[in-house]
N, C-alpha and C positions, 0 to 999 in steps of 0.2 A: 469725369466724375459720374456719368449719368450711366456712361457704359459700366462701369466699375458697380455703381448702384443694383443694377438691371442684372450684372452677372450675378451679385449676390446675392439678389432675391429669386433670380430660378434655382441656383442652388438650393437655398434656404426653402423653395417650393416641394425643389425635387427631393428636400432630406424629410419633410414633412408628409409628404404623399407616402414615402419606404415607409416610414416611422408610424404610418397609421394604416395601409393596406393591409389586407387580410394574410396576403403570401408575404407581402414586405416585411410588414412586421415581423413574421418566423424567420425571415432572411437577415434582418437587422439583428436579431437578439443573437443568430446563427457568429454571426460576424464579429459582435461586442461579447461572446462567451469563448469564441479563439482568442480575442484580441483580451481577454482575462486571464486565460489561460499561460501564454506565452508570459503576459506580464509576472505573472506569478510563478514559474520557473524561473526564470530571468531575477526574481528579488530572490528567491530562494535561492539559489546558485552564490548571487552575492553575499547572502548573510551566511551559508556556508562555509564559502574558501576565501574571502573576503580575509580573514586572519589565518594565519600559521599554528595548526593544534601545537596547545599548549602541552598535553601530554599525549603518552603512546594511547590512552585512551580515549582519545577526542578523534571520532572517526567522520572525516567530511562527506563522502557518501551517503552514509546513513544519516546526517544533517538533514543533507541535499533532500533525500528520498523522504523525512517527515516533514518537514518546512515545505516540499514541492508539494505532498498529499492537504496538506490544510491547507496550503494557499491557493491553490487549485479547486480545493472543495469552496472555500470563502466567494470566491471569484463568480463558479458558475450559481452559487447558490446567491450572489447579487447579480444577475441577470438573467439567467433562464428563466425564470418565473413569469417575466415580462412578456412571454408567448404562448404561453400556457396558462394564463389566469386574465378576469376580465381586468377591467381597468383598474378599479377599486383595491379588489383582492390582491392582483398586482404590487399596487403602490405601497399599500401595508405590508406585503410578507420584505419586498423589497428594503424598504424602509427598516425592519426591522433584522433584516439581516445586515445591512450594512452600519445600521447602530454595533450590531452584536462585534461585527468584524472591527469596528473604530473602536468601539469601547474596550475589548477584551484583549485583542490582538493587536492592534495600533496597526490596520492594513485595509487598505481600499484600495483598487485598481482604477487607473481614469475610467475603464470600462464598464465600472458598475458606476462610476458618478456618474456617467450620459445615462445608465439604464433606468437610472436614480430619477432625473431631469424627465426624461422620455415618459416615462411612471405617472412624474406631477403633471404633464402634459396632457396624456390621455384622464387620466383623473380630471382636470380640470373642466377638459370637454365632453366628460360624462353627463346626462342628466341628474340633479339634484345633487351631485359630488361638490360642486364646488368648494362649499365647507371643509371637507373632510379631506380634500388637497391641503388648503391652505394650513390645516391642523397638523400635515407632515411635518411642517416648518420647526415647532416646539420644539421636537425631541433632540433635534439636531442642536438648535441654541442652545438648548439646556448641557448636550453634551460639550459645547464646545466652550461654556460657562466652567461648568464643573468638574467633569472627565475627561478632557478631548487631551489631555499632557501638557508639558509646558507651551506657553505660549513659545511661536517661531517654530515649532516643529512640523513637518509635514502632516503627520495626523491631525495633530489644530488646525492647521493652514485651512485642510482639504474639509475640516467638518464644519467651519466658518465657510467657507466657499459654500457648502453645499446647501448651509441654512442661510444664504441667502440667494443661489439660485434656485430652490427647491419652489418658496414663492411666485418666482419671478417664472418658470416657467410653470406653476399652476396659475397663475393670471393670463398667462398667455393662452393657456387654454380654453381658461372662463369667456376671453376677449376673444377670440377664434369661432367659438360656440356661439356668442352674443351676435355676432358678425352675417354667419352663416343665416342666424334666425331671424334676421332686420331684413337680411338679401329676399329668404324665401316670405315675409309677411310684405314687401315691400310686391315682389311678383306676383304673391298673389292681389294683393291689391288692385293692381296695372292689371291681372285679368279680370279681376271683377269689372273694372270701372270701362274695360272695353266693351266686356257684353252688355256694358247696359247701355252703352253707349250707341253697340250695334242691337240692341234689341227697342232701343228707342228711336232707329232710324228707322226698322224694319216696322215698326208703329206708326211711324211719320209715314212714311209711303203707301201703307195699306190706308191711314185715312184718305191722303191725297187721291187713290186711285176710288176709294169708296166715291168722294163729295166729285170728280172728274165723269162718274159713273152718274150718279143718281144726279147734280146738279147739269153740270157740260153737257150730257148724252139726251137728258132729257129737254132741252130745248132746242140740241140739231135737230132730236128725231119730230119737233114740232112747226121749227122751220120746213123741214122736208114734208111733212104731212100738207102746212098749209098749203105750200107753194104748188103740190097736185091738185090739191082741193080749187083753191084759184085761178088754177088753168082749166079742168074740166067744167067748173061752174060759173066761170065770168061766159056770158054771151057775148059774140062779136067782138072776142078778141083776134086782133091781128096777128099772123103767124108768130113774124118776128118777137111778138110779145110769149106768146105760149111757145116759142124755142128756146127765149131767156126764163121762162120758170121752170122750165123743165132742165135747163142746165143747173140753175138756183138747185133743184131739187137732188139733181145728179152729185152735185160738188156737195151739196149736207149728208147725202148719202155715203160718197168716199171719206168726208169728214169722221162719221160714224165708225164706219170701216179702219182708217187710223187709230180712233183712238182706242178703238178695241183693241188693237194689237199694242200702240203703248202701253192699256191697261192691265195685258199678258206679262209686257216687261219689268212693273212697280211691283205687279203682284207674287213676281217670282220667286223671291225668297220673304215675302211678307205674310208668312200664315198666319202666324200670330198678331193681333190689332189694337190698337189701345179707342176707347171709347171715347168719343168727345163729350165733354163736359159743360160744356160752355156754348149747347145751341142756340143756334137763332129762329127758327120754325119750328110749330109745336102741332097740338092738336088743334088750335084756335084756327090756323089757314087751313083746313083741309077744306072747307067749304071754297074755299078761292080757288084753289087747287083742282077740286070735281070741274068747276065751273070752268076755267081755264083749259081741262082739257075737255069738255063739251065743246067750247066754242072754237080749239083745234079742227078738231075731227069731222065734229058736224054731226054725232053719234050719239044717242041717247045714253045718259048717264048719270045716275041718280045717286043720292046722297042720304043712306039713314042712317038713325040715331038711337037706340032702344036702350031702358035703365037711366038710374040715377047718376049723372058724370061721378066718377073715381076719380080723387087727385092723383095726378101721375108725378113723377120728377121730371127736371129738364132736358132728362136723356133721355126717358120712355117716350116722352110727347116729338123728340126730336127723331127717331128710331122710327116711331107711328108713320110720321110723315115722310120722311127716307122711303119706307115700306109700300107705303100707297102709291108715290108718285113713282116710283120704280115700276110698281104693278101696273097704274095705268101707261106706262110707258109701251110697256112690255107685251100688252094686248093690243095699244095703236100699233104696235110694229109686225107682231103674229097672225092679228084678227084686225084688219082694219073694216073702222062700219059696224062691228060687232055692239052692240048696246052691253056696257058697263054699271056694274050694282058695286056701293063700298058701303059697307055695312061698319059702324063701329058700336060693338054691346061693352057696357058696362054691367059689370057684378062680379058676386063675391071678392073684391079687392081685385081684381084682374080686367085689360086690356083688352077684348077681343076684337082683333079684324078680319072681316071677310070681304075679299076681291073677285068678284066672280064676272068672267064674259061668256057669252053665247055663240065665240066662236069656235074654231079648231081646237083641241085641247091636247089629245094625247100625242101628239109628234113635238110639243112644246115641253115639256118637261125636263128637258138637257139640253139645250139649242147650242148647238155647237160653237165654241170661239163667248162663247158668249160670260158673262160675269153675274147680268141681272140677278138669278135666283143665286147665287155664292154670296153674294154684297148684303138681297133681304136676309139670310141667316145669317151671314154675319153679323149684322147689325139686332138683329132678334137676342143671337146668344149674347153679345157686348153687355146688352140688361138685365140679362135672366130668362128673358124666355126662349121661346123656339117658336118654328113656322114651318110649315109643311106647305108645298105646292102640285098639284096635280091634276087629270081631270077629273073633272064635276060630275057626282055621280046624276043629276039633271043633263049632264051634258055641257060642252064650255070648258073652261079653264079655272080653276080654282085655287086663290094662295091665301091662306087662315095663317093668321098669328095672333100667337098670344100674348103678351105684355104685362109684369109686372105693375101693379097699381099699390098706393099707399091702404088702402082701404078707408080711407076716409071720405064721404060724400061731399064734393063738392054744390057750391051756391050758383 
């Protein structure tokens, strides 16, 4: 049964794909206007010589020859149309020539009822036709009520037949079209909900490598910092001791070196970032934060504060502090020993930060492998503003950002 099944649906595939292709189509109607043709000599012939002239004037040739011309004209003039006209236009001249033919002539060919079917078909899976298939169905009932000849007779039979497969295969076109359009709203769906899917992992990764950067990177590079600091400034340390800080220092240093290159592989297809919303440091630690890295380094490193506090959001205040602590990161790492200034000006409704050292500057600008200054713009643009890094026209390193503010003065 299943093979049986299976064989009659690629059929029924492969009669629908001819039935609706662009070549097929002209091939199909090619095929059902012979197959009209034929049938309609073939009746003609019969109604012809079918009986024995009754007189010397009943001539069966010339029968033949005008019975074959109308039937013949009836025939293609129910199916040719079907390939030459769109769907719509189609279905009605159809339609109305095979009314004409049943009504007036009592003759239809099987060939025009499939062209007939085929008609309500494509009509059905027209856009906005669906109607106007199903409206074929009337004229038929109506003839086959009224006009269609005695009940039992072939031309009843065939115009009962055809007003009720006329419906049935514009339904099936309606349902075909429905089908098609559930498939492709369903695909596109399935692709929306993948990009966002992948466009929310590609978010997921760029923060992970951001907080991996600015949180992780900056307490290896402070481990490594102290553990030199410690070995050159403890007196009377014993070898052994100052060969274990210096490995200490070695291994935080390759650590670094790692995860810089993890941080190469998150960020690879992560340009785009989704901002975090939900920080936990703001502007209130930067003071802890200066402090902490004074007492890293051993490097002077000052903390001012100029203008009325601007209320920020919890993204700007967390962004501020990303910003700083990346910076002074990024100066223990470039300029060690260099004396550090973190400036933060409020006014006019806006954030200002400035990070300034006194040591090397112009060779730091791009530092190769590196993500620091990629991370503070990105994190700048996340809230609206931008940040520029370069060197200081005093000389040093300089990285200025500016920060959307509420404009409200803070207490």
């Amino acid at each position: 049964m299943s093979l049986a099944a299976d064989w009659r649906a690629g059929w029924a595939g492969r009669a629908e794909r001819m039935a609706t292709a662009r070549y097929g189509l002209a091939m199909t109607t090619g095929l059902l206007g012979l197959a009209a043709v034929i049938e309609a000599l073939a009746r003609a012939a019969a109604a012809a010589y079918a009986t024995i002239p009754l007189s010397i004037t009943q001539n069966p040739g010339a029968q033949f020859f005008a019975l074959g011309l109308l039937y013949c004209a009836l025939g293609l003039a129910t199916t040719l149309p079907l390939a030459f006209l769109r769907p719509v236009p189609a279905a009605v001249v159809l339609s109305a020539a095979s009314l004409l033919s049943l009504g007036l002539f009592h003759f239809l060919t099987l060939a025009s009822a499939a062209a007939e079917l085929i008609a309500a078909y494509r009509c059905g899976r027209s856009d906005g036709a669906q109607y106007a298939a199903l409206g074929l169905t009337v004229p038929f009932l109506v003839l086959a009520l009224a006009a269609g000849g005695p009940a039992g007779t072939e031309t009843w039979v065939l115009t009962v037949v055809l007003a009720a497969l006329v419906p049935a295969a514009a339904w099936a076109g309606v349902a075909r079209r429905a089908r098609a359009e559930a498939l492709l709203h369903t695909a596109a769906t399935q692709a929306i909900a993948g990009t966002l899917v992948e466009h929310t992992a590609r978010g997921e990764r760029a923060r992970i490598a951001r907080e991996l950067h600015d949180v992780v990177a900056h307490h290896i590079s402070m481990i490594a910092v102290q553990t030199e600091t410690a070995r050159l400034t403890t007196p009377g340390m014993p070898a052994a001791g100052a060969q274990r800080l210096s490995e200490i220092g070695d291994t935080a240093r390759a650590g670094l070196t790692e995860m810089r290159r993890l941080l190469g592989v998150l960020r690879e297809d992560a340009q785009a970032e989704v901002a975090d919303r939900h920080p936990q440091p703001g502007l209130e630690q930067l003071p802890c934060l200066v402090d902490e890295a004074r007492e890293s380094s051993g490097a002077a490193c000052r903390f001012i504060i100029s203008g009325p506090p601007v209320t920020v959001g919890p993204g700007v205040g967390l962004a501020a502090y990303r910003i700083v602590q990346e910076a002074l990161t990024n100066a223990r790492r470039h300029a060690p020993g260099a004396a550090v200034d973190v400036e933060v000006h409020y006014g006019d409704g806006e954030l200002r930060l400035l990070i300034r050292d006194n040591g090397p500057g112009p060779e730091r600008t791009a530092p190769a492998g590196g993500h620091g200054l990629l991370g503070m713009r990105e994190r700048a643009a996340a809230v609206g503003g931008e940040l520029r890094a370069g060197a200081a026209t005093v000389g040093g390193f300089l990285v200025e950002a500016r920060l959307p503010g509420t404009g409200e003065t803070g207490r």
